[in-house]
N, C-alpha and C positions, 0 to 999 in steps of 0.2 A: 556722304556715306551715312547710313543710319543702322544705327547698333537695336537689333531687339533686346529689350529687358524683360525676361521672364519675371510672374509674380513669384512671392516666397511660398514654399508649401511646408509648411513643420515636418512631413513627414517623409521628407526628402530632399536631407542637406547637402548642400552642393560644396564642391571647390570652394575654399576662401580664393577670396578678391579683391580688388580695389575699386572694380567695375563700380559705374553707379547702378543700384538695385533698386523695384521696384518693392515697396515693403507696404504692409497692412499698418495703420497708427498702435493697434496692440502690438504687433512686434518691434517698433519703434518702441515704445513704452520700455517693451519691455527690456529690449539695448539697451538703453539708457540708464535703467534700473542695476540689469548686470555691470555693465561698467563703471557706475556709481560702488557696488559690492568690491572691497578689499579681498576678498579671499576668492572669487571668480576671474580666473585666468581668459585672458583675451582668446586664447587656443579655445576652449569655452565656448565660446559666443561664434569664434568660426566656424566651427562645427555643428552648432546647433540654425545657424543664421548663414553661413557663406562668407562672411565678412571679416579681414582679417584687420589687423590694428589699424593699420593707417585707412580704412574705409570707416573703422571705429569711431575714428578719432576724425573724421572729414565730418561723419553725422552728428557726433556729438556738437560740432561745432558749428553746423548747420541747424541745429536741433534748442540748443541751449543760449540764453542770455550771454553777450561776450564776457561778464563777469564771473559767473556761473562754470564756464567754462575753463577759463583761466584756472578757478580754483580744481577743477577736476583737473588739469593737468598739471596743476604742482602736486595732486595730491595721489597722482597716478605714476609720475615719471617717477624712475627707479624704486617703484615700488613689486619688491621679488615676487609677491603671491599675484601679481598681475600678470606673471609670464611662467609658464608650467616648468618650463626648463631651470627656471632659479628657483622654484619652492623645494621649502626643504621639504625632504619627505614627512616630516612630522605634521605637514598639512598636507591631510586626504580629505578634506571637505572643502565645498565652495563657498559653505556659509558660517557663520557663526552658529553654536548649538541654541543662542537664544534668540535669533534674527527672526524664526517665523513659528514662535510657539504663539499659541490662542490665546487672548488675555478674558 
């Protein structure tokens, strides 16, 4: 049996998944990047990319040094602003206010 894997298109986000997906290396990049982000909710990254935590967390792990990875997942697991349903409302951004000012 063989499953088609559509590529990603930005401007047409799919179902989150667990599927394996066909991804461009800048949207890899740029997973990697959001999930590394403390204040970017994984709901987040499904929406924008199709991919829901545990596809997250299969690429990240796929994607990153085993040590590398270990520390993103201590440094992820039970962490609230990682899942939209535990943020307090007092966080309505995904980033920190100093995270992408110009130097």
């Amino acid at each position: 049996m063989h499953t088609h894997h559509a590529l990603h298109t930005p401007s047409a986000p799919r179902a989150a998944t667990h599927q394996p997906t066909v991804l461009a290396a800048e949207d890899i990049s740029r997973i990697i990047e959001m999930a590394w982000e403390d204040r970017t909710p994984f709901e987040s990254i499904a929406l924008q990319f199709g991919l829901n935590e545990a596809a997250v967390i299969t690429l990240m792990r796929r994607q990153l040094k085993p040590g590398s990875f270990r520390l993103w997942r201590q440094r992820v697991t039970g962490r609230a602003t990682k899942h939209a349903a535990l943020r307090s409302p007092a966080v309505s951004r995904a980033y920190c206010p100093t995270q992408y000012k110009h130097r």
